[in-house]
N, C-alpha and C positions, 0 to 999 in steps of 0.2 A: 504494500500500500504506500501509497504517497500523501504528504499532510506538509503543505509550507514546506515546498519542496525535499524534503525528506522519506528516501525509502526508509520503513521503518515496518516494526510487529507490535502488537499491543495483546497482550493476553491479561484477558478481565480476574478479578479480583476473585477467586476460591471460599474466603472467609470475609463477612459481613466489617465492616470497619475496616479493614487489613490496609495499611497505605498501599501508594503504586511506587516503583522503585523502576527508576529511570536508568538504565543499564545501557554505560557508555563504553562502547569497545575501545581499543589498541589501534596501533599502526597496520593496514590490513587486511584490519577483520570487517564484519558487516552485521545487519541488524541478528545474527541468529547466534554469535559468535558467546551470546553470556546470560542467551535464556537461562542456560542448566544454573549456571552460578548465583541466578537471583532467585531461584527455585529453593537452592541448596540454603540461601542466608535467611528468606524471609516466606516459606512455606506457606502460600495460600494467598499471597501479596501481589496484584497485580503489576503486570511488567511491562513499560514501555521501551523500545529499543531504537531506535534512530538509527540510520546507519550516517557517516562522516560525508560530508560533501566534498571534499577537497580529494584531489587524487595526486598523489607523489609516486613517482615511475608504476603508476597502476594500480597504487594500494591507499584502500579509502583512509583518511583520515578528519581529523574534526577540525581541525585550523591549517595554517602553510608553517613552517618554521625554512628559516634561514640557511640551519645548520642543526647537526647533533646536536640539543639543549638551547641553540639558541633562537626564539619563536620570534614572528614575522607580528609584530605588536597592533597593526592596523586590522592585520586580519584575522588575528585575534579577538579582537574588539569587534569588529562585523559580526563574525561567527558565532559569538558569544552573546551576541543581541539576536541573532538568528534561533538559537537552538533554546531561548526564554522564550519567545514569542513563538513555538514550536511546541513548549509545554504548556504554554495558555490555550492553544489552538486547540492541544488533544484532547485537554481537560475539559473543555466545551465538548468535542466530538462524542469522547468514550464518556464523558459523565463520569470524572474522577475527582475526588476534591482536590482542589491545586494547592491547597494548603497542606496535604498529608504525600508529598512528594520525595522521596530518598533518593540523590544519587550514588551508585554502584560503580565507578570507573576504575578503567586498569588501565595505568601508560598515557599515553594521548587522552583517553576518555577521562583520566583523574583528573588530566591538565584544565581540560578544559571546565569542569565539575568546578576544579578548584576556581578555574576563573570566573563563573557563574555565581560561586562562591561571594564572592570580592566585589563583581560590577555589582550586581541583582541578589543581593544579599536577603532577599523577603521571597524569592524564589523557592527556595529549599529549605525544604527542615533536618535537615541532617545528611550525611553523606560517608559514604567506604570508601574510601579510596587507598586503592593499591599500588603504588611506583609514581606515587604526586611527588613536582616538586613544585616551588612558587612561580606559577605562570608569569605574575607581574606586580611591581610596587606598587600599591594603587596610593591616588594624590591624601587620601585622608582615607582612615579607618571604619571602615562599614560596621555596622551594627548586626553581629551576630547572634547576641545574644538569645538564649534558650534554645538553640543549636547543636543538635551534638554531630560531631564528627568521629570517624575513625582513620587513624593514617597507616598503613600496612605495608613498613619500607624493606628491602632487601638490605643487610650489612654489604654485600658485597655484587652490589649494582653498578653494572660500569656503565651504565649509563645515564643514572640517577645521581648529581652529586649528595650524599648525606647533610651538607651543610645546607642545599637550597630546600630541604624537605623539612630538615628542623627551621627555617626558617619561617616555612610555610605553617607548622605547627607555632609557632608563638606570634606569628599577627594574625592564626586564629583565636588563639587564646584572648589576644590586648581586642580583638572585635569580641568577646562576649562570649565563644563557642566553647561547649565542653567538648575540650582537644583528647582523643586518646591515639601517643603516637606506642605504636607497638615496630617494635626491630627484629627481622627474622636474620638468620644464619642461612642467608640464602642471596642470589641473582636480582635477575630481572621475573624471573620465571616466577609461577605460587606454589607452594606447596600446602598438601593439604592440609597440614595443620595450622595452620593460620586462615586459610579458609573454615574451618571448624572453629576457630577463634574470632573471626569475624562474624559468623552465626552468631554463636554465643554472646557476643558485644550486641547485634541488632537487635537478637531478641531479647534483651535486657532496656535497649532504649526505645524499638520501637514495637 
């Protein structure tokens, strides 16, 4: 399906109240790429998936970047005003409350979560994100507040620096958000227990 230019899947809610949890892929990947993974954290949760509009040598992603780690800031900012106004639209369509909205991202998809984060900070109620680091300084401190997040880093991501993700965790913190940064012994890649660890965190907060 297509919605505000976005191919995308939306699979409806299983359990009465349950939020929808906005499930942002990787470099890549496409809208089917993290059904299972929003299944696995938030059983019964309905699941919106978007696939990236941006193509880099053929593989979708959610913004353009420059270079390894360093992102194309205009089109960041586009994209990220694209993909708000993207969950307003569905949330009309599918009849979701747009205030009970979680995002799920891994990689580009954290990136961009994060960024949506920051601009459009009344967007989201909370967010997993897996291999974030700080998309961008924003000019003044968005109000996070009653927000919870989860940060879910690799120790040994070579392509995530550790410093830009802890950085990301403390100007969510100074905005308001209950920050939980969790550090695995691992890559870019997930393992499972930290995926069972981020269950366990969702269904705690949400």
């Amino acid at each position: 399906m297509s919605l505000s230019g976005f191919a995308h899947r939306f699979v409806p809610a299983e359990e009465p109240g349950a939020p929808t949890l906005l499930v942002l892929h990787g470099t890549g990947g496409d809208e089917n790429d993290l059904l299972a993974l929003g299944r696995m954290l938030r059983p019964g949760a309905a699941i919106l998936s978007p696939r990236g509009r941006v193509l880099e040598q053929g593989m979708p992603r959610f913004f353009r970047r420059l270079a390894e780690g360093v992102f194309d800031q205009e089109d960041l900012a586009r994209r990220t005003m694209e993909l708000d106004e993207f969950i307003a639209a569905s949330a009309a369509t599918y009849h979701f409350d747009p205030s009970r909205v979680l995002a799920v991202g891994y990689s580009n998809g954290a990136n961009i979560a994060a960024s949506l984060l920051l601009a459009r900070p009344r967007t989201l109620a909370g967010a997993v994100l897996f291999r974030a680091m700080l998309p961008f300084e924003p000019a003044s401190t968005p109000d996070l507040s009653g927000r919870a997040i989860l940060l879910s880093a690799g120790k040994q991501d070579p392509l995530i620096p550790q410093a830009l993700t802890a950085r990301l965790a403390d100007l969510l913190r100074e905005a308001g958000a209950e920050v939980t940064l969790s550090w695995h012994d691992t890559g870019h890649g997930l393992l499972q227990s930290e995926i069972g660890a981020a269950g366990r965190w969702t269904a705690e907060q949400f």
